[in-house]
C-alpha positions as CSV (number, residue, x, y, z in Angstrom):
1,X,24.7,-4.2,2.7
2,X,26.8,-0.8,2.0
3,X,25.3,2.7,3.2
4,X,24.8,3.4,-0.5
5,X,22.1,0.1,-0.5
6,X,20.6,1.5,2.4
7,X,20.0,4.7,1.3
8,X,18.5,3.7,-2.2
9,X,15.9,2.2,0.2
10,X,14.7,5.5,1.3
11,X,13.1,6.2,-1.6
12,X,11.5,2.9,-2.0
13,X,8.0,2.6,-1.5
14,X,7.9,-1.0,-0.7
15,X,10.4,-1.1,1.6
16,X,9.3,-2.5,5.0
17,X,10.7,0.4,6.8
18,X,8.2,0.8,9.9
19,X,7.2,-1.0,13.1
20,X,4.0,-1.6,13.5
21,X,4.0,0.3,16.2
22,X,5.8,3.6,14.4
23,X,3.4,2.5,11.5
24,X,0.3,2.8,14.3
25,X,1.3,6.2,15.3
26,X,1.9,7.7,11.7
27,X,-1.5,6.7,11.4
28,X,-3.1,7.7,14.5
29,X,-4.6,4.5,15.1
30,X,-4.0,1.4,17.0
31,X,-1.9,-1.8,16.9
32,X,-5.2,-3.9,16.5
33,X,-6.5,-1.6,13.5
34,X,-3.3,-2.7,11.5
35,X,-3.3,-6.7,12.4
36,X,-7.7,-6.6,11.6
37,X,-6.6,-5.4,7.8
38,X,-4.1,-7.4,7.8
39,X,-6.3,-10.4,8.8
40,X,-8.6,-9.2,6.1
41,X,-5.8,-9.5,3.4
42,X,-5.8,-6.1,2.7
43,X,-2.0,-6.0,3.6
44,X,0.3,-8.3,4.6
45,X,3.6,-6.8,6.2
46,X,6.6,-8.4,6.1
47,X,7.7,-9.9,9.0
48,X,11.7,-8.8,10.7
49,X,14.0,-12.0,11.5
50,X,12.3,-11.7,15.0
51,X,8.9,-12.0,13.6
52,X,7.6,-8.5,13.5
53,X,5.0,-6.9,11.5
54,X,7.2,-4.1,9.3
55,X,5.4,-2.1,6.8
56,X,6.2,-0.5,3.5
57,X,5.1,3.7,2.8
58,X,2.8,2.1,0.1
59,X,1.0,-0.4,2.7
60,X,0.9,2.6,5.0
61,X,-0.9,4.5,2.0
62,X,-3.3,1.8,1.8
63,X,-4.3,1.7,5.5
64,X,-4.7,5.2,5.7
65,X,-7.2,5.3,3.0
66,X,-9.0,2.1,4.9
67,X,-9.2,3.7,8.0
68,X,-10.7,6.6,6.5
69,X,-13.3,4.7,5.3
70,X,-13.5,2.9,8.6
71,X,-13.7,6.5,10.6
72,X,-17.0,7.8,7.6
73,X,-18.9,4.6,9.3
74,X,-17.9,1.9,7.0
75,X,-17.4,-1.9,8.6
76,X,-14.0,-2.8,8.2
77,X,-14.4,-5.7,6.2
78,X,-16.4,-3.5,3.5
79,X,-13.4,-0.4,3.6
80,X,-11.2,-3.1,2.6
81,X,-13.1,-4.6,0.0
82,X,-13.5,-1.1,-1.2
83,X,-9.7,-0.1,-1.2
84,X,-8.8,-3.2,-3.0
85,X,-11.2,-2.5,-5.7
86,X,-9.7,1.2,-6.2
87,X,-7.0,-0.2,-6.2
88,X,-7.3,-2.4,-9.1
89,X,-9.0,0.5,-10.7
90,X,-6.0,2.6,-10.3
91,X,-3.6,-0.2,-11.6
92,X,-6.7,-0.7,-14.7
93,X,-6.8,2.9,-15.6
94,X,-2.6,3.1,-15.5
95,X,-2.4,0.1,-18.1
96,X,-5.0,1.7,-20.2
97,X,-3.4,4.7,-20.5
98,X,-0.2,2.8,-21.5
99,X,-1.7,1.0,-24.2
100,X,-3.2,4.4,-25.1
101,X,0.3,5.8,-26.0
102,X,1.8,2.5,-27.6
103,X,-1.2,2.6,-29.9
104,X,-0.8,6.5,-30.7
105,X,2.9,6.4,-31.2
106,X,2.3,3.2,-33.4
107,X,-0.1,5.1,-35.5
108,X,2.3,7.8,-36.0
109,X,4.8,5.4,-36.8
110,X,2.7,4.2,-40.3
């Protein structure tokens, strides 16, 4: 790997750039918050040559907003549930939108 591959990675959102215990701290939460969503499927982090957890900015994203959820009173198992369904929303709403403009542009096109 050159400097120049490593720092196109900075940028990259699903890079597994943090410990899990960096990854703990960013969040203000604990070492055991991280493995419980991650036992819930919520996110699975990439594991180093050694075998440790490493996380991505985008899985860090994604447990932020769980433990939100988590700290408002919701069970853990239900703030992931949640998550994953905005989620999918999200990813829903973004191909919709796309479609939205093929079909416009193609309608301008006749």
């Amino acid at each position: 790997m050159t400097a120049d591959d490593s720092y196109g990675r900075l940028d990259d959102d699903d890079y597994p750039a943090y410990t899990m215990g960096r990854a703990a701290e960013m969040l203000g939460t604990t070492q055991g918050f991280l493995r419980a969503i991650g036992e819930a499927r919520l996110i699975t982090p990439l594991r180093s040559e050694g075998g440790h957890r490493r996380y991505s900015r985008y899985q860090l994203r994604i447990a932020a907003r769980a433990r939100e959820l988590v700290d408002q009173g919701t069970p853990i198992e239900a703030a992931c549930r949640i998550v994953i369904l905005e989620d999918q929303l999200e990813e829903a709403q973004r191909i919709n939108a796309e479609h939205r403009r093929t079909a416009s542009q193609h309608t301008a096109d006749i």
